[in-house]
C-alpha positions as CSV (number, residue, x, y, z in Angstrom):
1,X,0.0,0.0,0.0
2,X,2.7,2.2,0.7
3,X,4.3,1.6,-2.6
4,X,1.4,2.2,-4.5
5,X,0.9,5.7,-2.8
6,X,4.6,6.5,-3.1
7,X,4.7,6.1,-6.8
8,X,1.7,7.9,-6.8
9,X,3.0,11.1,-5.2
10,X,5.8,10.9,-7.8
11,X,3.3,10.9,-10.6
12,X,1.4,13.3,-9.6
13,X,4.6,15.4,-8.7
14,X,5.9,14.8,-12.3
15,X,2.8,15.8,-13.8
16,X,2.4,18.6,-12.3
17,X,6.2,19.9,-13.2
18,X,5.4,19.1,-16.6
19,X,3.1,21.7,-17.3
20,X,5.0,24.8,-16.4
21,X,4.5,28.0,-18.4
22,X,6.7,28.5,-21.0
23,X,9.5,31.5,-19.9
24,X,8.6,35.2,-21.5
25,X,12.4,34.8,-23.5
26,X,11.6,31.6,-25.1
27,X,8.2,33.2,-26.7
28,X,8.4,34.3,-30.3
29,X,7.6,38.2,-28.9
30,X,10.3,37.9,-26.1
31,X,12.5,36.3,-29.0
32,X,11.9,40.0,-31.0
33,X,12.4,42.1,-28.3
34,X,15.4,40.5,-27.1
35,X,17.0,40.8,-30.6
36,X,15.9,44.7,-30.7
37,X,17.5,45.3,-27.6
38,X,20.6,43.0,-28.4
39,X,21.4,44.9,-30.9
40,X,20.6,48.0,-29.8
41,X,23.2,47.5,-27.2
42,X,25.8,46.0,-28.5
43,X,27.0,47.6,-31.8
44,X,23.8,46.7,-33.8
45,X,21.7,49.0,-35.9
46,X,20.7,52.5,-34.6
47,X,17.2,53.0,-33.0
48,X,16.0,55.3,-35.6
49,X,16.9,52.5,-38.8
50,X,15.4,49.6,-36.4
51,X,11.6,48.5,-36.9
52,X,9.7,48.2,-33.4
53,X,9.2,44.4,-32.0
């Protein structure tokens, strides 16, 4: 009985991690804005030739 609610538990617990959001840099928008700012930053185009994310 124990066994069977142990591997339960770590079912449930792996199920559950699973299904996390996905992280707001991994996302196609945060992929854009990350680029913008990239380059931006380091040597990239100038804000005013750049197209807005």
């Amino acid at each position: 009985m124990k066994r069977i609610i142990g591997v339960f538990l770590l079912l449930t617990f792996f199920a559950s991690a699973c299904h996390s959001p996905k992280p707001y840099y991994k996302t196609a928008k945060g992929k854009k804005k990350q680029k913008y700012y990239n380059d931006l930053q380091f040597g990239g185009k100038s804000a005013s030739q750049m197209k807005k994310p």
